[in-house]
Structures are given as C-alpha cells and as structure tokens.
FILOKE-832008 format. One line per field, with one value per residue (C-alpha): residue number from 0; x, y, z. Coordinates in Angstrom, 3 decimals, padded with zeros to 6 digits, m for minus. Layout:
BEGIN
resi	c(NUM;...)
px	c(X;...)
py	c(Y;...)
pz	c(Z;...)
END
This chain:
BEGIN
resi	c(0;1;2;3;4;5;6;7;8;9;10;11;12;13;14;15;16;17;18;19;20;21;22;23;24;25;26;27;28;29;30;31;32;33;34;35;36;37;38;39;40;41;42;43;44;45;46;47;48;49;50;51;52;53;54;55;56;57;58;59;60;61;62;63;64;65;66;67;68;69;70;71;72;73;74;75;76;77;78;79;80;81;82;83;84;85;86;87;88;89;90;91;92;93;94;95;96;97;98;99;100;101;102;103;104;105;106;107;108;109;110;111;112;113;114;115;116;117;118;119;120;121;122;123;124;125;126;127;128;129;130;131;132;133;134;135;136;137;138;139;140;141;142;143;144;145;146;147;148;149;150;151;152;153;154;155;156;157;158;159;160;161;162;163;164;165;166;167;168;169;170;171;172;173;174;175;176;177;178;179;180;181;182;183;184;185;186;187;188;189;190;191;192;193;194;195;196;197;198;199;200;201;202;203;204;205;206;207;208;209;210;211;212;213;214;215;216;217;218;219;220;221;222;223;224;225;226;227;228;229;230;231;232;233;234;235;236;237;238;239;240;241;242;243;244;245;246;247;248;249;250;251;252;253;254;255;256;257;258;259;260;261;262;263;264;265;266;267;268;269;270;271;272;273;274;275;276;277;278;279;280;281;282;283;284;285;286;287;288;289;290;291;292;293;294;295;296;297;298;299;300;301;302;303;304;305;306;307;308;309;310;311;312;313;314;315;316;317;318;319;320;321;322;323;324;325;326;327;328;329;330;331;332;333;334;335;336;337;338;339;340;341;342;343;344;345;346;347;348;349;350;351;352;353;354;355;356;357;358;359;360;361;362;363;364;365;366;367;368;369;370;371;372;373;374;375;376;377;378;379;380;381;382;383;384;385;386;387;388;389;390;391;392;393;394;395;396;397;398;399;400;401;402;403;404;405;406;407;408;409;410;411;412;413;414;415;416;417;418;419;420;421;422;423;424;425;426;427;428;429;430;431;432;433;434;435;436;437;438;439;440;441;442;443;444;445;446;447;448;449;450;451;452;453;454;455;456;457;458;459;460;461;462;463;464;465;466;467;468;469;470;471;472;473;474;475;476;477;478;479;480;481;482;483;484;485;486;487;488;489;490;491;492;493;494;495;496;497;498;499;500;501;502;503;504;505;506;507;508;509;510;511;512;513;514;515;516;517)
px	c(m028.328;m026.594;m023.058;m021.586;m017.945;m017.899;m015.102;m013.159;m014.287;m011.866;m012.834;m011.840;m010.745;m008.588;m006.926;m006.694;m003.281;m004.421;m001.641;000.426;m001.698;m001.341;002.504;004.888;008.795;011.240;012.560;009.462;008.295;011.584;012.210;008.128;009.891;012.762;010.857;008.238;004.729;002.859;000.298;m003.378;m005.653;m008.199;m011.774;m012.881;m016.760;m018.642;m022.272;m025.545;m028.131;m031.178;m033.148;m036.780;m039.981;m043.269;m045.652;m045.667;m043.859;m044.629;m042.953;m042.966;m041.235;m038.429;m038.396;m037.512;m035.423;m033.240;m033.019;m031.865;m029.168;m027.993;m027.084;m025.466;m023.151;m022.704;m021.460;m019.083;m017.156;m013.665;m012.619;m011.631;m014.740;m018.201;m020.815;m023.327;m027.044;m030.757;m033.255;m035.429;m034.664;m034.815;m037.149;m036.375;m033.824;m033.675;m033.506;m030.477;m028.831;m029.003;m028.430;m024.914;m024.116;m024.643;m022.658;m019.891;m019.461;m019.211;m015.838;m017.295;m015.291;m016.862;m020.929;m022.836;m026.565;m029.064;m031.820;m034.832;m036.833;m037.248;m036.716;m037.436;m034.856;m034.337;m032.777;m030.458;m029.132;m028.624;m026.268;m024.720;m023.871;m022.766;m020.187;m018.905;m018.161;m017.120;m014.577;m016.187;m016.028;m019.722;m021.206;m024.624;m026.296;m029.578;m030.867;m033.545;m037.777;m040.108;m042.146;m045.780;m048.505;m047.357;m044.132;m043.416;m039.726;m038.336;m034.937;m032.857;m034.408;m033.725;m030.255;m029.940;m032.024;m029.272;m026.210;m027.085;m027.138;m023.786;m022.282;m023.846;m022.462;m019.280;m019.282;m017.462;m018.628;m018.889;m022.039;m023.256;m026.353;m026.746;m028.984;m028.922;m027.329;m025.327;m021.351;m020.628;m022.194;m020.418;m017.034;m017.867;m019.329;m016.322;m013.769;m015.461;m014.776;m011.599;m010.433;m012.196;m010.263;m007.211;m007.324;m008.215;m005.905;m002.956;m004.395;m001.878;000.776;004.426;006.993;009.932;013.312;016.336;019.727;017.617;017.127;017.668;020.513;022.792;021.230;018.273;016.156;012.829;012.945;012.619;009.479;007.712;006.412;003.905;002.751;002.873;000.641;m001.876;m002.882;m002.609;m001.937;001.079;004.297;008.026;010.353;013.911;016.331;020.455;021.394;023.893;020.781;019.055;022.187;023.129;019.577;020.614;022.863;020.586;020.167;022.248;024.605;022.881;019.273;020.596;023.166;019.834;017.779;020.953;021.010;017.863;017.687;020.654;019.964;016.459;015.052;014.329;017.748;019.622;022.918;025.019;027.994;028.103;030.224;029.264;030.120;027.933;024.847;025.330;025.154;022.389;020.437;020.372;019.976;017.193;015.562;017.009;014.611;012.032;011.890;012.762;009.561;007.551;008.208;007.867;004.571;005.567;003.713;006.287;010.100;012.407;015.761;018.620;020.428;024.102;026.111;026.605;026.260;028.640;031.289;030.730;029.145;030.105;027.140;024.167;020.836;018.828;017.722;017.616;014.832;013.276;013.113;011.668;008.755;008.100;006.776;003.883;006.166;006.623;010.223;011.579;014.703;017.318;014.926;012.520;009.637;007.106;007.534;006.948;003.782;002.794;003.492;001.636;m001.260;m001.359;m000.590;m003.724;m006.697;m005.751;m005.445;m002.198;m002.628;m001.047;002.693;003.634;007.425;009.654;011.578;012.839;011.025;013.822;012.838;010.156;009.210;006.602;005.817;004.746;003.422;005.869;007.711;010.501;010.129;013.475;015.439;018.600;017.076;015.183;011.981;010.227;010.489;007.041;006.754;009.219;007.654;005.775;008.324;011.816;014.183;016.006;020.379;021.455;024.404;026.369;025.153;025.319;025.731;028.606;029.707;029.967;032.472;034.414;033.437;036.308;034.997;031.188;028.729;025.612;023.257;020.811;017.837;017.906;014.634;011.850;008.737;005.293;002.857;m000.363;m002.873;m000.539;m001.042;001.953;001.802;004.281;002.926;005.354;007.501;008.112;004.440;002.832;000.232;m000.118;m000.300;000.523;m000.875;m001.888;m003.122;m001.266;m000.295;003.141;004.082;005.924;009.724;013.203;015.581;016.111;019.452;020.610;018.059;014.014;012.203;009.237;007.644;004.756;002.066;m000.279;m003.742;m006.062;m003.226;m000.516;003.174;004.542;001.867;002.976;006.819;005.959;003.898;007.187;009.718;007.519;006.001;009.514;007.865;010.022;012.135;011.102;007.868;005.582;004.006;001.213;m000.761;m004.211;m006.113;m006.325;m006.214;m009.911;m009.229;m006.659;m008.445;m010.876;m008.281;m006.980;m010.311;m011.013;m007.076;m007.549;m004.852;m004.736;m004.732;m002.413;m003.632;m001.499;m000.358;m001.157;000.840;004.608;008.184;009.737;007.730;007.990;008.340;004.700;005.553;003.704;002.331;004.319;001.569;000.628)
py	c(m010.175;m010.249;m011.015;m010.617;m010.996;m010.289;m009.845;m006.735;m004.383;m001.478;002.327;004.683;006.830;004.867;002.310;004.676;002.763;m000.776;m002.079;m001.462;m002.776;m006.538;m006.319;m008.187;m006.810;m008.428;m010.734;m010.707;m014.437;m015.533;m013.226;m015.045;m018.720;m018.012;m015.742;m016.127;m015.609;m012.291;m012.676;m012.662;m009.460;m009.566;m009.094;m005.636;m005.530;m002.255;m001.889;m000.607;001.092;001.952;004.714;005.781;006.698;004.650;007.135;009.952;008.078;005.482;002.853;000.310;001.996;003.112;m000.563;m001.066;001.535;000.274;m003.179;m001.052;000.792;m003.171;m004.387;m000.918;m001.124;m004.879;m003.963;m001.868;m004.367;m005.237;m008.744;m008.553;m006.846;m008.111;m006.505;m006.137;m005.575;m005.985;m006.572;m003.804;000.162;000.668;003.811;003.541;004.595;001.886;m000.752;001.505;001.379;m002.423;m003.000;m000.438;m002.322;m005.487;m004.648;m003.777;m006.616;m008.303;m006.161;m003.122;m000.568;001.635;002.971;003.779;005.714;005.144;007.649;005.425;008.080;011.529;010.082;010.872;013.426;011.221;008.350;011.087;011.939;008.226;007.705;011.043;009.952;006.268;007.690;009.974;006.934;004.664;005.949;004.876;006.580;007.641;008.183;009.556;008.579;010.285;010.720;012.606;011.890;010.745;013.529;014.446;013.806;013.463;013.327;010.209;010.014;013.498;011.945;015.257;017.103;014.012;013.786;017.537;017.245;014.182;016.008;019.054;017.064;014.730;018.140;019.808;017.031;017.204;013.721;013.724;012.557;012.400;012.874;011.683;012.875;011.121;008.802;005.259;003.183;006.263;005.689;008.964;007.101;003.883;005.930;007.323;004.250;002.575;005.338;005.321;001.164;001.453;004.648;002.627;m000.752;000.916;002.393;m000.649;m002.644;m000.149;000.285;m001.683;m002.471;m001.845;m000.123;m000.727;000.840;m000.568;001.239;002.449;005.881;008.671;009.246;011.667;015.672;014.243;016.104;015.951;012.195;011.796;012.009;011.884;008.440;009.275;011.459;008.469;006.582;009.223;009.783;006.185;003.869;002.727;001.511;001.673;m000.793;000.191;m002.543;m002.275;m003.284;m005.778;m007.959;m007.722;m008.379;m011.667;m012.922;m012.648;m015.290;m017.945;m017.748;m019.874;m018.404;m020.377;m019.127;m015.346;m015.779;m017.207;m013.734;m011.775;m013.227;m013.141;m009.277;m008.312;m010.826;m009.123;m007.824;m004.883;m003.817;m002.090;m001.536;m003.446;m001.892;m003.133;m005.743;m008.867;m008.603;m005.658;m007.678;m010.351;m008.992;m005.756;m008.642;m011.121;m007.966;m007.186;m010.813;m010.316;m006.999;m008.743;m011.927;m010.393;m007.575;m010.788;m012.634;m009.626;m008.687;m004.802;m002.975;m001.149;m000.333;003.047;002.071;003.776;003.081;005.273;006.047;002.410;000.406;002.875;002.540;m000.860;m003.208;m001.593;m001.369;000.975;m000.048;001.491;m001.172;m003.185;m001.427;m001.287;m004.954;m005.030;m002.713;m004.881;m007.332;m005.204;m003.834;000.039;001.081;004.651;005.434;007.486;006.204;008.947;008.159;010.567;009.060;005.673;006.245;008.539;005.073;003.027;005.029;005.207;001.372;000.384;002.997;001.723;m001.987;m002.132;m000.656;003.271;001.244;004.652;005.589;008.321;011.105;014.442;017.647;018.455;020.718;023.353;024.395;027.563;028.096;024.781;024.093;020.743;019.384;016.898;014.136;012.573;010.012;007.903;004.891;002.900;002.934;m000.554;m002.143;m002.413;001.632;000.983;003.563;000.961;000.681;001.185;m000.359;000.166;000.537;m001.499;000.941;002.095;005.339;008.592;011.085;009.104;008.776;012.997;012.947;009.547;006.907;004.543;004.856;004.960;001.113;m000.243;m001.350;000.997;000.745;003.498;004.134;006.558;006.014;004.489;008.078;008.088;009.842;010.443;011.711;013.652;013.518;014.222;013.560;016.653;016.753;016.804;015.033;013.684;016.025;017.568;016.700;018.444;016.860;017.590;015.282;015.416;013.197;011.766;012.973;011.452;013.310;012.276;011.054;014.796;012.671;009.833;007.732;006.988;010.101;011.354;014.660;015.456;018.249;019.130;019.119;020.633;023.277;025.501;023.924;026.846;027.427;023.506;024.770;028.015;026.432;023.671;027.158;029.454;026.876;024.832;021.498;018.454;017.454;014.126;013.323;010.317;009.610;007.567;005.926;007.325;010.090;009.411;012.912;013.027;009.273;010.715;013.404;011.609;009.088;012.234;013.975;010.397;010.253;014.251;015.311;018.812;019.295;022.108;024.536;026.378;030.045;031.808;031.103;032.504;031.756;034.475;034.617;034.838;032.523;031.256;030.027;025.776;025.040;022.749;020.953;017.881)
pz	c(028.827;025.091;024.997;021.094;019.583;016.239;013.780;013.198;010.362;009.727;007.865;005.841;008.183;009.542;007.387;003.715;002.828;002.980;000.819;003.912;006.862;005.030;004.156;006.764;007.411;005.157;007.945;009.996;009.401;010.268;013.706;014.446;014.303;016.958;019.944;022.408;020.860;020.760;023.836;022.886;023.626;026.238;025.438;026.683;027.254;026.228;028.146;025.988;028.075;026.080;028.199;027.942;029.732;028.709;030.252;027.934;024.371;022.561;024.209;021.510;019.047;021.635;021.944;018.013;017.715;020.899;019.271;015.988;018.386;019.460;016.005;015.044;017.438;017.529;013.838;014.388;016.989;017.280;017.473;020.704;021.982;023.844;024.136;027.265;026.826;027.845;025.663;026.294;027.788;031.475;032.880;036.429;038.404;040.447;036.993;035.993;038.769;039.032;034.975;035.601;038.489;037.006;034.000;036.531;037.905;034.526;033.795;031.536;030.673;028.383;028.285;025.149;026.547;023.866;024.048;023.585;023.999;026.772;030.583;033.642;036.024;038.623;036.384;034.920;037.988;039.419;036.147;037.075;040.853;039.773;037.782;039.701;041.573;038.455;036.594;033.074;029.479;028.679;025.306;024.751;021.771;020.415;016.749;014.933;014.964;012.954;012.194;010.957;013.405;017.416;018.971;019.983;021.450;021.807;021.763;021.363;023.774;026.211;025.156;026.210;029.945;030.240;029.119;031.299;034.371;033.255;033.334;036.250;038.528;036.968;034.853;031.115;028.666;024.778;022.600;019.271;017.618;014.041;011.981;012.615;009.762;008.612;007.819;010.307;013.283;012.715;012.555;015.456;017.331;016.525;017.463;020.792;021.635;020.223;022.494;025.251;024.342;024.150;027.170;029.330;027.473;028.864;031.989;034.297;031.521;031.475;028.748;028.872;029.114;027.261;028.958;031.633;030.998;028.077;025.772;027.130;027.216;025.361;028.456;026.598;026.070;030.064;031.594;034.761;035.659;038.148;035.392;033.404;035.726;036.232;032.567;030.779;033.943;032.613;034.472;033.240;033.429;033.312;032.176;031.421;027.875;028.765;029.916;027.128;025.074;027.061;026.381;022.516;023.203;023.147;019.013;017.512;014.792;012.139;012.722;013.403;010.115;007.862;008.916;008.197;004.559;003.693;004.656;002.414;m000.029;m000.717;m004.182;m002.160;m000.727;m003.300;m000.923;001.693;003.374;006.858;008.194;008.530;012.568;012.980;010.819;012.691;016.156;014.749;014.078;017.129;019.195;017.528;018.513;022.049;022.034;021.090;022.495;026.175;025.136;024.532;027.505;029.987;028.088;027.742;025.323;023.866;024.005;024.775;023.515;024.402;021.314;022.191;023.430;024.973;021.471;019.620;022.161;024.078;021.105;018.582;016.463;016.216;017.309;014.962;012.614;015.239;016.290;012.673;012.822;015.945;014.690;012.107;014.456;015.627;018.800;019.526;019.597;020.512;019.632;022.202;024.401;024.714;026.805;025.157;022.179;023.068;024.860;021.513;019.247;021.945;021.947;018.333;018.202;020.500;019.519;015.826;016.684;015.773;011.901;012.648;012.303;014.071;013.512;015.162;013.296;013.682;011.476;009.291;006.532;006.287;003.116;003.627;000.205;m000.763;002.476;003.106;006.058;005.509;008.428;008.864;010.610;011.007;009.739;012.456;010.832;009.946;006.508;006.287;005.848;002.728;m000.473;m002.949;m006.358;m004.182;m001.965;001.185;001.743;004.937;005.735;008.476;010.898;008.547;011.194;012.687;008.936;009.385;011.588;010.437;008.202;010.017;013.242;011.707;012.769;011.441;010.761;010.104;007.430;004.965;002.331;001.660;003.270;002.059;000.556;002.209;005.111;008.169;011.592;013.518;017.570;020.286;024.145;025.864;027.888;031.304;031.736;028.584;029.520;026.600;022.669;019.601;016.463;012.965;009.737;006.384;003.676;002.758;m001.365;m003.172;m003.012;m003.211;m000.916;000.765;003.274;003.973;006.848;006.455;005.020;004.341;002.760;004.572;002.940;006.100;005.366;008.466;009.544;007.551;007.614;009.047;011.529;012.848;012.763;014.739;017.160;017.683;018.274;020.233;022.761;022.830;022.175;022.259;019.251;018.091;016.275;015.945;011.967;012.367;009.711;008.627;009.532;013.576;014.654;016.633;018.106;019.849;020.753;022.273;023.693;025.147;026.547;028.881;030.337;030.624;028.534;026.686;022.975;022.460;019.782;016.535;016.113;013.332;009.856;009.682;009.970;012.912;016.176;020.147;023.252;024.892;028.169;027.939;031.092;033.089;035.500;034.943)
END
C-alpha cells in the first residue's frame, strides 16, 4: 500500500486574485499573539482503485497507465491529504472487495475508480453493493485509447458498463473522462479531494451561535438544525453574549489598547470617528470571539450583533466581526445560520482562500448588467480594494435615524476587484443553493459600509434579481473568492442538496412557490 502527503498546489480556477490569498488583516498578527492557536487539520485519506481485466487487454499497459493515474493524482494533493493505493489494478471481485474494505478500515473518505482497462460485471456490481452500504463519494475516472492496430483497454466503454450499474443500484457518483496530464483533469481531480476533504472535515463539527439565536424578525437567518445535521453533519452551538463578553475580560487594557492603535493609526485608514470606549471594547470583543471560537474548536460563528450590543454594550459588533474574519474564522452577521454554513462551505472546499463575506444585493443595474453587493461594514480588512483605505466609523444606518444615539465600530471600504462567487444555502433547510460567478469592477463608494460592484458573468443580472423576488429567496448573500461555482456544486450533489435554477432575463415577474422539504 502507498501512503503520500504532498504539499498543496492551488489553480487558476480557484485562487485568480493571489495578491489577496497572501495579505494578513491589519491587526491580524497582533489578535494571533493574545488567543488560543488555530487547531491543526486532520489528514483526510482518498483511496485509488485501478480496475481492469487481464484476460481479454493488455494487462501490462493497464499496469503503466494505473501507475500514471497514481502520480496524477498524488499531484494534485492537498497538504493535508494521504493517499491510499496498491501497486497494481485489482480484476476480481473478491480483491476489490478486500482492497475497499481494507482502505476502510484505514479511515478513507473519498474513492477515485481508475479504469485500467474494460472489467468484468461481477466486480462492478460488488463496488455497487459496498457502497450502498458505505456512504463514500465515488469518482470514476476513464480516458481515451491508443489507437491504430487492436484495442487494448476499451476504457470508455468500461467506464460506461460501470456507470450503468453505479446507477442501476442506486449509488452516486461523479465521472471524469479526460487525458492524463491535461490541466482540466487536475482541476477536476483536485476539486473532487477538496469537496471530499471538506466534507469530512465538517462532518461532526460545531458552529456556533453568539446571542443564541437570530436578530429580531430576521426569519430567514433561522434554520432547521436537524436539517443542518442531515446535509453537512454539522451541530450548533448556541451561546449568550454576555459569556462571550466576560471571557474578553481576560485581555489586559494594554494589549487590547496596542491593537486599537495600531488599527486607527494605519496608512490605510483614512477616517476615525468612534470613541475611544467603543474601540476599546469593539476590539477586545472581537478577541473574546475569537479566542472562545478557538478553544471550543467551532468552525465558524453566527453573531447576533443587535439588538443586545446597541442597547446593553453599547457598541456595534460589526467590525468586531471583520476582525475576527481576518483570522481565517467565518462570521455571520445578525446571526443568520444559512449564511454561516454558506461561508463555511466556501471556507473548507477552498482551503480557507474564498475569504467569503456576507452582504445584502443592493442595487440592480439591468442595463449594464451590475449588482451593487452591500453591507454595514463587517467585512475583513483583508478584502480592502488594492490603492485605498478603510473609515473606522460609527453604524450608518443607526446614523439615519440619530447620529447621538449612533455606536461603532464598524469597518467601512470598497472591496478587493476580482473572480467572485455569490451563494445563499435557503432557508428554512439549507436545502437548497442559489449561486452565480461574476467579477467585482472597479466602482465608487455607491453608501456608506463594505461594497462591491459585481458584473455577473455565466447568468444575466436581472435574471439573478428575478430569480431572488419570484422564488422569495433569503436576503443576505455570501461573495466568495474565485470562480467556485461547480465545487459547490459538487459539494452539493454528495450532501444531496439542490441547485436552484434562473428565470429568464427581466425586471417585473410572478411568485414560484420554492419547495419547502428538506
């Protein structure tokens, strides 16, 4: 058996805005010196079954071409992968069923099939009936032939008699047919371990839920946790904020006043107008956050960020949060539960580099096909637009109704331009996902808050809008670095989660009734 870590090695795809995936938040180094220390990822083990049938194919070449399919895929590993593997295909049903078995036992969690060459029936079916009883993500892998003279593997054709009984008996699966050594297969080699990783790595873990439950008629930021369980295996934790805030005061003033300083005091902010009472305590809760999400290992946070710190801290939460984010941890605001699993998702099947951020669609402009992503200003400074700075100022929608009465601190700038993917997990169930690719432009400063002008690139702007109004979808949405659209997809086809599709193009339209099962 071969058992291979091997360093990370990112794509196109994927990581377009590399500037970004190497910057750290302004006060990130110093938040990393006071709380408990990110925990380290477990290695999750994908299995490599070459399959073949000596008998009728030229079994030595099969051979070759299997040890080919090894080092692809050992080349496309994470860092925090292994890999399990024979040396040589199996042709048996019997040696299947004691390699699958085997590999088992050693803790995989994701299969990669390599058609060697055609097989036998009987072997196809004994992989069909074993996972039926293992729940395991399958991908089938075949290629083209060498051709001129005889056949000698018949690879596609085998690929199909495998697929059709995978389906017959009612086993998913995904399916690549593609060159070895070509850039498409490694993108989609690698989107398959890291939808697998993900998902075992969030199998069993907790989010968590700071105030315990939504902000006031905020109904599609609740959602149902045994839905919750079924589709990601994730638990919730609900905690009040008065915990978390008394587990702030452990920071001394001195450390929490340096951070504070060296936030305002950087080349980057171009505005200060909070008090120093509201910095002061913005900032220590923001350690609290994390240092209690560290210790309690959750994956991500849901913080319900008012009414309670408007009118019993006095101070809003939002760049808290932001500052939170910057240290690699998922944070909601208004605590909506969709959302959070949306940025956790996004955070794991990208290995952390989607730095996913919430915001409300605010504009829709049909004739230049734009949507203006908005928010308060709980976004992380790491998303801050190359060549301009960020205003640390007090909350602008409370500033609507009375500057006097109005807290902070809140972290106001445009965001970084670059490829972007919008998803929303709906409510009531996280069920179902809306999502779309696009590409933030470069705009102004449409409001006050963290914004970003979004041109949609694989679906019309007003065909995402209409879609939104008709079905009712929920009101926040999740920007994601990079193009990550079909990883989520396929994150979604193995926890068996719909991808909702688009209406047609236009700006008036009529209700469809979204199903509500789960």
């Amino acid at each position: 058996m071969i058992v291979n870590t091997l360093e990370e090695q990112t794509f196109d795809s994927l990581n377009p805005n590399v500037d970004i995936l190497f910057r750290k938040g302004i006060v990130s180094d110093e938040m990393e010196k006071l709380i408990e220390k990110a925990p380290e990822k477990k290695d999750v083990k994908i299995g490599l079954i070459g399959i073949g049938f000596e008998l009728h194919f030229d079994w030595e070449k099969a051979k070759r071409s299997y040890t080919e399919a090894i080092e692809q895929t050992k080349s496309v590993f994470g860092e925090n992968n292994q890999l399990l593997a024979l040396k040589e295909p199996v042709q048996t049903k019997k040696e299947l069923l004691k390699v699958l078995n085997d590999f088992n036992i050693e803790g995989m969690s994701g299969l990669i099939i390599y058609q060697a060459s055609y097989i036998a029936g009987d072997l196809a079916l004994a992989l069909g009936n074993w996972l039926r009883e293992n729940k395991i993500p399958l991908l089938s892998w075949s290629h083209d032939e060498i051709t001129g003279g005889r056949l000698t593997a018949n690879r596609l054709c085998g690929q199909n008699f495998l697929l059709n009984i995978l389906n017959s008996v009612e086993v998913k699966y995904s399916w690549v047919f593609d060159r070895p050594k070509s850039k498409q297969l490694d993108i989609v080699l690698d989107k398959f371990i890291r939808v697998v990783s993900a998902k075992k790595r969030m199998q069993h873990a907790t989010i968590l839920m700071v105030g315990g439950m939504r902000v006031p008629g905020f109904y599609d930021c609740e959602l149902n946790e045994m839905s919750i369980a079924k589709h990601f295996g994730l638990s919730v934790d609900r905690v009040d904020i008065e915990t978390v805030w008394k587990h702030g005061e452990k920071f001394k003033k001195e450390d929490v006043d340096a951070i504070v300083q060296k936030l305002i005091n950087s080349k980057s902010c171009k505005f200060q107008g909070v008090t120093e009472r509201e910095l002061f305590l913005s900032v220590r809760f923001s350690l609290a956050i994390a240092d209690y999400t560290r210790k309690g290992e959750y994956i991500g946070v849901a913080l319900k960020n008012w009414p309670e710190l408007f009118d019993n801290y006095q101070i809003a939460g939002d760049g808290a949060g932001a500052l939170v984010q910057d240290l690699g941890i998922p944070v909601a605001d208004e605590s909506d539960m969709g959302a959070l699993i949306t940025m956790v998702t996004m955070n794991e099947i990208s290995n952390g580099n989607a730095l996913p951020t919430l915001t409300d669609m605010s504009i829709l402009n049909d004739k230049e096909n734009k949507l203006g992503m908005w928010h308060c200003g709980g976004s992380p400074t790491k998303l801050l637009k190359k060549g301009t700075g960020f205003e640390v100022r007090n909350h602008s929608i409370l500033d609507n109704y009375d500057e006097e009465q109005s807290y902070g601190m809140l972290l106001e700038f445009l965001l970084e331009k670059g490829d972007i993917t919008i998803a929303k997990y709906q409510y009531p169930h996280a069920s179902s996902m809306l999502s779309f690719e696009g590409e933030i432009i470069d705009s102004p400063m449409r409001f006050r808050g963290a914004y970003g002008e979004v041109n949609p690139k694989n679906v019309a702007a007003s065909s995402v809008v209409g879609t939104i109004l008709s079905s009712g979808l929920d009101h926040h949405w999740i920007i994601g670095r990079g193009h990550i659209q079909e990883d989520l997809k396929e994150f979604n086809h193995w926890a068996n989660i719909e991808n909702l599709q688009f209406v047609a193009p236009g700006t008036t339209g009529r209700s469809i009734q979204k199903n509500l099962n789960y």
